[in-house]
PQR file with spaces between the fields and no chain letter, atoms N, CA, C, O and H, PARSE charges and radii, in Angstrom:
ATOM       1  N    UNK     1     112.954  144.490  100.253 -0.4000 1.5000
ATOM       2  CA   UNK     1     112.660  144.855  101.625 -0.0000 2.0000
ATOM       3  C    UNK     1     113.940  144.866  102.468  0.5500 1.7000
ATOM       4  O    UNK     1     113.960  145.461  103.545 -0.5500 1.4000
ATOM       5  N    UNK     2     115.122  144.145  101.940 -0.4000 1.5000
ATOM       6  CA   UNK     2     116.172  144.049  103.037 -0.0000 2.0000
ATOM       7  C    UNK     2     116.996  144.958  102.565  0.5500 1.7000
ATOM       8  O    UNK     2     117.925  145.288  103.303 -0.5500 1.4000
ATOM       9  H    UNK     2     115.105  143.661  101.065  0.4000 1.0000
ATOM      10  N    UNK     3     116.891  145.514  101.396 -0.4000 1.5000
ATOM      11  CA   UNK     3     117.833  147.144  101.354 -0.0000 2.0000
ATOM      12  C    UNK     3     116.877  148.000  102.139  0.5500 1.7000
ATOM      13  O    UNK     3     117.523  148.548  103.032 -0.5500 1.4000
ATOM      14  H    UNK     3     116.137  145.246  100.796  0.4000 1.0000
ATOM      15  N    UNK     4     115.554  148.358  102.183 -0.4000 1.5000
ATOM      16  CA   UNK     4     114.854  149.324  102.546 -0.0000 2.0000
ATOM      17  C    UNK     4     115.139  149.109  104.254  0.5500 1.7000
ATOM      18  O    UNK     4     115.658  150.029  104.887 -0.5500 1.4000
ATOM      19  H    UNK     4     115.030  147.913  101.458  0.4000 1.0000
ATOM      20  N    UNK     5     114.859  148.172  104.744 -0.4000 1.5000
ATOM      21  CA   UNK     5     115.579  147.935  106.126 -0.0000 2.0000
ATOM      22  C    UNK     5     117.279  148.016  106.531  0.5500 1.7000
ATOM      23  O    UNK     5     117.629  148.395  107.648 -0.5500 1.4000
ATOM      24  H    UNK     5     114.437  147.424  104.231  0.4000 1.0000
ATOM      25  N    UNK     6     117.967  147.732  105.792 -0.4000 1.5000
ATOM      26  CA   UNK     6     119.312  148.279  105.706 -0.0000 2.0000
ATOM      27  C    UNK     6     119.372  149.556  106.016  0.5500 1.7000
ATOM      28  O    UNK     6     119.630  149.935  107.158 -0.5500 1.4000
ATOM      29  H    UNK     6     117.682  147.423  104.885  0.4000 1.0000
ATOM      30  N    UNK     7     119.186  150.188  105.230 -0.4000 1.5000
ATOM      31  CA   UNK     7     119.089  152.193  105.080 -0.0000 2.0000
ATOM      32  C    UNK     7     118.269  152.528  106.177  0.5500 1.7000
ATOM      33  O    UNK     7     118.209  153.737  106.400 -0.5500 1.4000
ATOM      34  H    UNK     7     118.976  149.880  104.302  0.4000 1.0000
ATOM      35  N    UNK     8     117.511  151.665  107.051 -0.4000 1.5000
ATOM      36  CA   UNK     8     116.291  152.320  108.548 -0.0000 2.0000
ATOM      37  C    UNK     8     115.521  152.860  107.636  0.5500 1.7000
ATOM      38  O    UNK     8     115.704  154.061  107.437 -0.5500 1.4000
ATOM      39  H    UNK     8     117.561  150.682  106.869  0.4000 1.0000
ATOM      40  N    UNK     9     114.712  152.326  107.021 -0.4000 1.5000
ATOM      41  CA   UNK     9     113.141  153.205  106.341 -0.0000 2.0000
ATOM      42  C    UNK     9     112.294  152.164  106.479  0.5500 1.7000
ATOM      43  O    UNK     9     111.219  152.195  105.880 -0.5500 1.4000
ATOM      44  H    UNK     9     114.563  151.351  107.183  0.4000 1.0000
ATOM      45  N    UNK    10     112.696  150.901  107.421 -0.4000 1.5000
ATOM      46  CA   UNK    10     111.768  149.938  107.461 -0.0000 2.0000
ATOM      47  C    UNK    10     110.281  150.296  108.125  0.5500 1.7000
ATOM      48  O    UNK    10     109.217  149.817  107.730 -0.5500 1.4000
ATOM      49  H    UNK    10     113.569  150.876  107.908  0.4000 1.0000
ATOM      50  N    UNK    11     110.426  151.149  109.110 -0.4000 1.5000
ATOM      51  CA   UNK    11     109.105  151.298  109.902 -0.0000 2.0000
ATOM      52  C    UNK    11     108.738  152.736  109.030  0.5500 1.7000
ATOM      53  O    UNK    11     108.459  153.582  109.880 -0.5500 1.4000
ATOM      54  H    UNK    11     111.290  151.538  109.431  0.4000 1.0000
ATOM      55  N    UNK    12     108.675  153.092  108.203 -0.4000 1.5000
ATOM      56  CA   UNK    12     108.185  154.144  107.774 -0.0000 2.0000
ATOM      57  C    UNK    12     106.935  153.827  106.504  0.5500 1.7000
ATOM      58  O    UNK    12     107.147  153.274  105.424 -0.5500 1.4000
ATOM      59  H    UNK    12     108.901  152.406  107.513  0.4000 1.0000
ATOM      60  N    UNK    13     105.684  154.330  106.984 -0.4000 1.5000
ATOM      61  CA   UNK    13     104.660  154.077  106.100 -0.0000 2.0000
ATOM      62  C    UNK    13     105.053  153.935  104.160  0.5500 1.7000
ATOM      63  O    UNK    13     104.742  152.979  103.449 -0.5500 1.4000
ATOM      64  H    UNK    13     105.512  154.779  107.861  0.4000 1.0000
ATOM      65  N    UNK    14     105.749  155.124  103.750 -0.4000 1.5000
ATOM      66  CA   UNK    14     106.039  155.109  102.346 -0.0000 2.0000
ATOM      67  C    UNK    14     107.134  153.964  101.795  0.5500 1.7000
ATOM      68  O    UNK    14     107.489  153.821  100.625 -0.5500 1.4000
ATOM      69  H    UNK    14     106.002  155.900  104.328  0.4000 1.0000
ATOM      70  N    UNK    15     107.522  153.277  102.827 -0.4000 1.5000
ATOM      71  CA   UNK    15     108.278  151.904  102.280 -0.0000 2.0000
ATOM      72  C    UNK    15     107.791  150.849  102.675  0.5500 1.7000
ATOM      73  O    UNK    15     107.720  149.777  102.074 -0.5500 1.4000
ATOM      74  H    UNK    15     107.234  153.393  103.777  0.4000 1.0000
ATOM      75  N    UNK    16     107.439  151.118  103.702 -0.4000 1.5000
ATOM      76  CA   UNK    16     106.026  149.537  104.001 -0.0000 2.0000
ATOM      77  C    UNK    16     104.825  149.368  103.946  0.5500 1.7000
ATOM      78  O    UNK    16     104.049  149.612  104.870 -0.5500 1.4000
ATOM      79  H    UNK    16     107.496  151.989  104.190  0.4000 1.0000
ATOM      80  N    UNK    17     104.517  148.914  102.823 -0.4000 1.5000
ATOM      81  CA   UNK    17     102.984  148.858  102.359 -0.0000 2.0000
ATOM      82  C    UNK    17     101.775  148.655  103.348  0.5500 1.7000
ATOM      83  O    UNK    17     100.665  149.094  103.046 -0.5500 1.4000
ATOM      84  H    UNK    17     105.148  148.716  102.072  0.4000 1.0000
ATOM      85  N    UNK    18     102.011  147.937  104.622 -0.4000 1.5000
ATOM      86  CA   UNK    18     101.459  146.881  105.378 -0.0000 2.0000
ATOM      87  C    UNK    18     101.122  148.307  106.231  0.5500 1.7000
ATOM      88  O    UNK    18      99.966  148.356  106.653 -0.5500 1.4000
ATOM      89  H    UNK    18     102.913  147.581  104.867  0.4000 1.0000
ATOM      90  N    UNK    19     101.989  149.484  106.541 -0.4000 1.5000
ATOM      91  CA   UNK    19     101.889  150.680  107.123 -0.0000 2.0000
ATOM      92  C    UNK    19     100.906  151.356  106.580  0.5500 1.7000
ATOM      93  O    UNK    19     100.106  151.663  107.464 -0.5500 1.4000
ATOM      94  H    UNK    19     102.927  149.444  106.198  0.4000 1.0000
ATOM      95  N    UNK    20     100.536  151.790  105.392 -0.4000 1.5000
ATOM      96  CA   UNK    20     100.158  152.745  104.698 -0.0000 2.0000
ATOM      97  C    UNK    20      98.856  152.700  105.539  0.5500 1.7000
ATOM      98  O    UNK    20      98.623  151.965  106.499 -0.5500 1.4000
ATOM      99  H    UNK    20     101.186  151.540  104.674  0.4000 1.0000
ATOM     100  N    UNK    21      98.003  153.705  104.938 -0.4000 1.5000
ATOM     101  CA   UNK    21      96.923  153.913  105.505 -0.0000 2.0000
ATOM     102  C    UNK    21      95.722  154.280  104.535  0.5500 1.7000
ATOM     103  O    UNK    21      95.234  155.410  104.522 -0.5500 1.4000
ATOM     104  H    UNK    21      98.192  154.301  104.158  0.4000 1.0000
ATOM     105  N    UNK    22      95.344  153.394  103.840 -0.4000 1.5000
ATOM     106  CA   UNK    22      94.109  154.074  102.608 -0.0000 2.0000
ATOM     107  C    UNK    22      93.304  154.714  103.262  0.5500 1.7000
ATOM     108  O    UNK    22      93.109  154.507  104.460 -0.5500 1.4000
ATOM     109  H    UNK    22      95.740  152.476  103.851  0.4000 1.0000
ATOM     110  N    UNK    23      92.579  155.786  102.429 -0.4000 1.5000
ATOM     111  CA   UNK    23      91.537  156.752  102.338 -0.0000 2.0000
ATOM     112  C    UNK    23      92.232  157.408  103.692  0.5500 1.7000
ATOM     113  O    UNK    23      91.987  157.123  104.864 -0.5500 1.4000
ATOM     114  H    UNK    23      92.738  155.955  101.456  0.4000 1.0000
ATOM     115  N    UNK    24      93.131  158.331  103.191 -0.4000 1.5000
ATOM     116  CA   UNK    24      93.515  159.332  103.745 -0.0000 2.0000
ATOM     117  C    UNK    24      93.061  160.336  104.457  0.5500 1.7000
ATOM     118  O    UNK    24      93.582  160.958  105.383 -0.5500 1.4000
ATOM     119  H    UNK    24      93.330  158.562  102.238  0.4000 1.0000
ATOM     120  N    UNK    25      91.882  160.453  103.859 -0.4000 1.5000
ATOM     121  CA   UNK    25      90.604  161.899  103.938 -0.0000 2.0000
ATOM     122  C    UNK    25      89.341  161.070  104.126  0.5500 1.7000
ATOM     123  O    UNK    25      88.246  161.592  103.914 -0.5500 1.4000
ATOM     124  H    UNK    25      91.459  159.948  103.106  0.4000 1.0000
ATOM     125  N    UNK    26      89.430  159.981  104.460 -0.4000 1.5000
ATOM     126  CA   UNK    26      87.842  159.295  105.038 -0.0000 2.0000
ATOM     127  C    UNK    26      88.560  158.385  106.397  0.5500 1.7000
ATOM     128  O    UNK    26      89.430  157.516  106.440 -0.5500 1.4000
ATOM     129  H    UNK    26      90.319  159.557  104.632  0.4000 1.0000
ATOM     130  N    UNK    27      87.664  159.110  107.510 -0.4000 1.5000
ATOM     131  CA   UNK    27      87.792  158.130  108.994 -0.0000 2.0000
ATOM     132  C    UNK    27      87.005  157.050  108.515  0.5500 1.7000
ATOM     133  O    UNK    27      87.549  155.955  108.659 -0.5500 1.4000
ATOM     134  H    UNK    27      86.957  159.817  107.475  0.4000 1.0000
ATOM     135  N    UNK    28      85.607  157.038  107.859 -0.4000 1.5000
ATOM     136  CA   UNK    28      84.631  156.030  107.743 -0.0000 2.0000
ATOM     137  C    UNK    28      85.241  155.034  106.990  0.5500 1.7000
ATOM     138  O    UNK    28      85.171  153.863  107.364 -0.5500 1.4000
ATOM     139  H    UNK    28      85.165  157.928  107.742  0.4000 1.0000
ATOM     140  N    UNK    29      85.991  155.435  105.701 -0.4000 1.5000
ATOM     141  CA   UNK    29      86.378  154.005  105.276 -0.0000 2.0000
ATOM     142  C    UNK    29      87.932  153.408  105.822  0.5500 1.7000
ATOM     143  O    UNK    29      88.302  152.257  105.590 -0.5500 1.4000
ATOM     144  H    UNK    29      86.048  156.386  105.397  0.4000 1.0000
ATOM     145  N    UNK    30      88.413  154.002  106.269 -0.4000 1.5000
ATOM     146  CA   UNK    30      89.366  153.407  106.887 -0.0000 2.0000
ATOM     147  C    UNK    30      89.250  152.984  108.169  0.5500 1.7000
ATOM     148  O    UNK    30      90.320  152.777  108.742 -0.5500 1.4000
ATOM     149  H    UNK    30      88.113  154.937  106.457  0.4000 1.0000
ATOM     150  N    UNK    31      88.014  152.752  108.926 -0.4000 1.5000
ATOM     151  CA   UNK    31      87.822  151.960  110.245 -0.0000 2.0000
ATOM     152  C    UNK    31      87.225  150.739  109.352  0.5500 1.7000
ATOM     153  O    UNK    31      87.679  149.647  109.694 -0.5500 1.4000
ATOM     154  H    UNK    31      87.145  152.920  108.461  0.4000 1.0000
ATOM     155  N    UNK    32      86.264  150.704  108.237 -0.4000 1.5000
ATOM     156  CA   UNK    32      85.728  149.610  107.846 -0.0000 2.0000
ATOM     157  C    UNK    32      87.060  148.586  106.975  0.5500 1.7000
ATOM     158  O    UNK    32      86.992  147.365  107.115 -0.5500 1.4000
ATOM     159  H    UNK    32      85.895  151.591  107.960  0.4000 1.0000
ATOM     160  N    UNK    33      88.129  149.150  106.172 -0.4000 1.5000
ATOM     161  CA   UNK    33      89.226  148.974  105.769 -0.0000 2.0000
ATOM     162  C    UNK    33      89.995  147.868  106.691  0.5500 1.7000
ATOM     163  O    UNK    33      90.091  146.656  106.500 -0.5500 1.4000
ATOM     164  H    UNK    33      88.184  150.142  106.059  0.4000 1.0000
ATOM     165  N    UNK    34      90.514  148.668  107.751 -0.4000 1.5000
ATOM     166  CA   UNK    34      90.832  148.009  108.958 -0.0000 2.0000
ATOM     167  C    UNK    34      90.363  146.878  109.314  0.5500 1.7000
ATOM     168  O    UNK    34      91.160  145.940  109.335 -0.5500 1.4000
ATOM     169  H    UNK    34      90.437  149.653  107.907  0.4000 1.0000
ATOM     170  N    UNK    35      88.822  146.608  109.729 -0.4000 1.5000
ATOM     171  CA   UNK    35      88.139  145.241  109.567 -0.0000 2.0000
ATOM     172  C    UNK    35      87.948  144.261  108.729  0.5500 1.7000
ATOM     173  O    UNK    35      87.364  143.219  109.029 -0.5500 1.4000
ATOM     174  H    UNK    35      88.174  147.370  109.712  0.4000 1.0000
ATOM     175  N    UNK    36      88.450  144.536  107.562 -0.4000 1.5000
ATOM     176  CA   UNK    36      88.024  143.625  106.389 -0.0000 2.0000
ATOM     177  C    UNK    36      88.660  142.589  106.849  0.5500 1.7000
ATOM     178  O    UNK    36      87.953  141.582  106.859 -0.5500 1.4000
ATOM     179  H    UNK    36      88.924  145.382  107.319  0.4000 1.0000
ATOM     180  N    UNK    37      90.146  142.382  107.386 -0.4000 1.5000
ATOM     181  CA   UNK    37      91.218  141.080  107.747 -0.0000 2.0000
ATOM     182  C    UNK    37      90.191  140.154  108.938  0.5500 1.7000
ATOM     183  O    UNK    37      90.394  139.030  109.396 -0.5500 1.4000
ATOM     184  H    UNK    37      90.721  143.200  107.378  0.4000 1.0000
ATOM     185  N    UNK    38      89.365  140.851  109.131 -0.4000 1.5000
ATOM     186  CA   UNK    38      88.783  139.940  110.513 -0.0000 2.0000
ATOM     187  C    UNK    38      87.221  139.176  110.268  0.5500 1.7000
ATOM     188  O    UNK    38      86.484  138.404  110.882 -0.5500 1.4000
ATOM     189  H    UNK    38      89.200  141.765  108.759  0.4000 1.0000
ATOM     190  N    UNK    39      87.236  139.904  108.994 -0.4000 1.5000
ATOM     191  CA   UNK    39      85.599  139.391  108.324 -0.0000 2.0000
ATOM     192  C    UNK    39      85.988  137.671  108.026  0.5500 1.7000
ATOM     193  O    UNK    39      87.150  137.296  107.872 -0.5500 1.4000
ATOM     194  H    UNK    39      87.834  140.531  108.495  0.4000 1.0000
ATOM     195  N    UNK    40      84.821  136.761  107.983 -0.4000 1.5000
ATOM     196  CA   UNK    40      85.001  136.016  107.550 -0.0000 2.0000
ATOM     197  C    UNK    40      84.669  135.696  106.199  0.5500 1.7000
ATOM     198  O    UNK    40      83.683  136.274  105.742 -0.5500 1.4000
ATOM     199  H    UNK    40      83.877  137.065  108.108  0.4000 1.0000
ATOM     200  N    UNK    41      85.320  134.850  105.419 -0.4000 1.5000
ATOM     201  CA   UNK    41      85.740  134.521  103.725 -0.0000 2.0000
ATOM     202  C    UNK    41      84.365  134.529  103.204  0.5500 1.7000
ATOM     203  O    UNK    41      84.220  135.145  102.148 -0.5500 1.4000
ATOM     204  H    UNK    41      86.121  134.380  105.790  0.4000 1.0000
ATOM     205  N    UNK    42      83.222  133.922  103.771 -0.4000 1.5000
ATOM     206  CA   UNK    42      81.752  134.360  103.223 -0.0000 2.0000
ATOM     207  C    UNK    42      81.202  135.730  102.956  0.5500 1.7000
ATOM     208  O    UNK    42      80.521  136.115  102.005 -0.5500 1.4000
ATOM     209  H    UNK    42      83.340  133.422  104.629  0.4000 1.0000
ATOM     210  N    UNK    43      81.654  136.387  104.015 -0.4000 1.5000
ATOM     211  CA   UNK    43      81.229  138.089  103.685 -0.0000 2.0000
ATOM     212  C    UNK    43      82.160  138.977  102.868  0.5500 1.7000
ATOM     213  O    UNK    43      81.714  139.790  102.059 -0.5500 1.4000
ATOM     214  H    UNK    43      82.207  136.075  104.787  0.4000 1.0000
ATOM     215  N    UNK    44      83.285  138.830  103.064 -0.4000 1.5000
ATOM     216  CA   UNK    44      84.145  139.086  102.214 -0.0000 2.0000
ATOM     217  C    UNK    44      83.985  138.711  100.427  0.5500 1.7000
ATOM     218  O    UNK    44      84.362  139.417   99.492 -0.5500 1.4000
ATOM     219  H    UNK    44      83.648  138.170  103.722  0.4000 1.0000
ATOM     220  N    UNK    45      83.417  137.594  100.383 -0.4000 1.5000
ATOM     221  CA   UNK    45      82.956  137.245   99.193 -0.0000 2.0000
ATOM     222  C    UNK    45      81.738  137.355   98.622  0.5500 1.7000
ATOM     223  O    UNK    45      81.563  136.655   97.625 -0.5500 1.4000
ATOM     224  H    UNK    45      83.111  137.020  101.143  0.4000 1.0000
ATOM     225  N    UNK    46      80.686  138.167   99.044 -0.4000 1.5000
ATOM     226  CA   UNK    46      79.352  138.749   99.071 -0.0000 2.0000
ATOM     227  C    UNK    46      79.621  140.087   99.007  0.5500 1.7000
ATOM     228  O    UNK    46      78.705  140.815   98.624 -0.5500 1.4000
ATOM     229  H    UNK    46      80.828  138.737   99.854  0.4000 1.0000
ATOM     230  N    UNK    47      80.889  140.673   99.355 -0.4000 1.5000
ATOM     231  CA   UNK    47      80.701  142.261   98.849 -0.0000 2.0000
ATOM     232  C    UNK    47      81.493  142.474   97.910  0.5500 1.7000
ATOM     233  O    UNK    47      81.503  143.556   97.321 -0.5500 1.4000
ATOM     234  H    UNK    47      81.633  140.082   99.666  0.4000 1.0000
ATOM     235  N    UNK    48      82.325  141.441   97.594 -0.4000 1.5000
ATOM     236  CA   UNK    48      83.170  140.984   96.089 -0.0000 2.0000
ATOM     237  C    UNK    48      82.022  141.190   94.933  0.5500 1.7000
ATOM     238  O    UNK    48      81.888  141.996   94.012 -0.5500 1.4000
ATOM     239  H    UNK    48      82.317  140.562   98.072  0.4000 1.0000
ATOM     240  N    UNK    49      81.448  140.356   95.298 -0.4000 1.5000
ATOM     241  CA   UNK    49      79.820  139.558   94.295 -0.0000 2.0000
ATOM     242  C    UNK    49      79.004  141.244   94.340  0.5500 1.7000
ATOM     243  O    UNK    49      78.389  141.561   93.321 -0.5500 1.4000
ATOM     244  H    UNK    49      81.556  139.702   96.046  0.4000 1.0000
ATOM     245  N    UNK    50      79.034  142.208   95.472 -0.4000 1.5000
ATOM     246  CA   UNK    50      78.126  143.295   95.457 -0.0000 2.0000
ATOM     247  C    UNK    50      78.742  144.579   94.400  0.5500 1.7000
ATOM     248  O    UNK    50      78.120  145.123   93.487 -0.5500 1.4000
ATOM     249  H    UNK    50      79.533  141.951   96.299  0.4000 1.0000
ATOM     250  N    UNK    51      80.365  144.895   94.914 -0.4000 1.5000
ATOM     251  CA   UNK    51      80.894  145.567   94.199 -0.0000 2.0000
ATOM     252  C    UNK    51      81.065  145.546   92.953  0.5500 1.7000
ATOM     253  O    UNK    51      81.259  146.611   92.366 -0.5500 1.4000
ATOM     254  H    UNK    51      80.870  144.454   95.656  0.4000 1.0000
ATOM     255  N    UNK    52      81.018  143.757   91.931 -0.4000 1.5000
ATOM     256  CA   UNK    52      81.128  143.506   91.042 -0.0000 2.0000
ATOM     257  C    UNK    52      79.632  143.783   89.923  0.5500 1.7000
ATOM     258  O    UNK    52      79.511  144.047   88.727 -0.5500 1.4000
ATOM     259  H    UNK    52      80.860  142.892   92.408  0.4000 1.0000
ATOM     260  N    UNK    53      78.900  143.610   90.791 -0.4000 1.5000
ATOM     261  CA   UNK    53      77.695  143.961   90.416 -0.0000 2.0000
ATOM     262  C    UNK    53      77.131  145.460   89.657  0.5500 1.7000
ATOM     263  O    UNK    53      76.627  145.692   88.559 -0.5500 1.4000
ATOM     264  H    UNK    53      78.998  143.396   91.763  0.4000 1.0000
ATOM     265  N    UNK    54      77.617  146.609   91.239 -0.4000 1.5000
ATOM     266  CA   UNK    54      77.776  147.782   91.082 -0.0000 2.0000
ATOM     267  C    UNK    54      78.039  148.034   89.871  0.5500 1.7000
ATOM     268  O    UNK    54      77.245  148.422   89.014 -0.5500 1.4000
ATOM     269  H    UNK    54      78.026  146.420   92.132  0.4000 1.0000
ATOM     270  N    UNK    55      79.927  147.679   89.685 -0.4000 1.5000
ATOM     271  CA   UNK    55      80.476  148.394   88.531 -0.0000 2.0000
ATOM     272  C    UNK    55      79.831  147.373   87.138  0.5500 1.7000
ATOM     273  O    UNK    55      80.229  147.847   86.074 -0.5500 1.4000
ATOM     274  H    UNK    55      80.572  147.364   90.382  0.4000 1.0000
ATOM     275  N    UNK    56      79.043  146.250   86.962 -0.4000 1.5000
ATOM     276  CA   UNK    56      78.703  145.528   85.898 -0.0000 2.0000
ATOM     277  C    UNK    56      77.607  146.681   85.394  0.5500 1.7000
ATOM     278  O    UNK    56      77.518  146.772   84.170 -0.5500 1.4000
ATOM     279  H    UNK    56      78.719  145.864   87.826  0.4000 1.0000
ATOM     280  N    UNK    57      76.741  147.594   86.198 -0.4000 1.5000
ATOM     281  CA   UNK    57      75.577  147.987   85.638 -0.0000 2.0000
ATOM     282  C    UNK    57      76.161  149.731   85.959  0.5500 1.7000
ATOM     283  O    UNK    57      75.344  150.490   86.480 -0.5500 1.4000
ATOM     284  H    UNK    57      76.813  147.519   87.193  0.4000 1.0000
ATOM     285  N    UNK    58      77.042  150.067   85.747 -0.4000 1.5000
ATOM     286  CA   UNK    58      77.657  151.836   85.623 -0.0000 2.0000
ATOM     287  C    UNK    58      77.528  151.998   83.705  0.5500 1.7000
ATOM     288  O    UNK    58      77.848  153.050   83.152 -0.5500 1.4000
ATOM     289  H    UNK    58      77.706  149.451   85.324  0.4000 1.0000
């Protein structure tokens, strides 16, 4: 990170991960994306337990 800030590419999405922006082509999941940091560790861990589920029975 302290060469990529050296060279000024620090504030630029493709060198700072923390920038990026998933689901590029979905507004819907990237407003819910956005919220996940503010959920609390119980719900967060109930859609762990849901998603895991999902892909157990594909």
């Amino acid at each position: 990170m302290k060469l990529i800030e050296v060279v000024g590419y620090l504030g630029e999405a493709e060198y700072t991960p923390e920038l990026q922006i998933p689901f590029p082509n979905n507004p819907t999941l990237q407003q819910w994306y956005k919220k996940l940091p503010q959920c609390n560790v119980e719900d967060v861990e109930k859609l762990i337990n849901m998603w895991n589920l999902i892909h157990t029975k594909l």
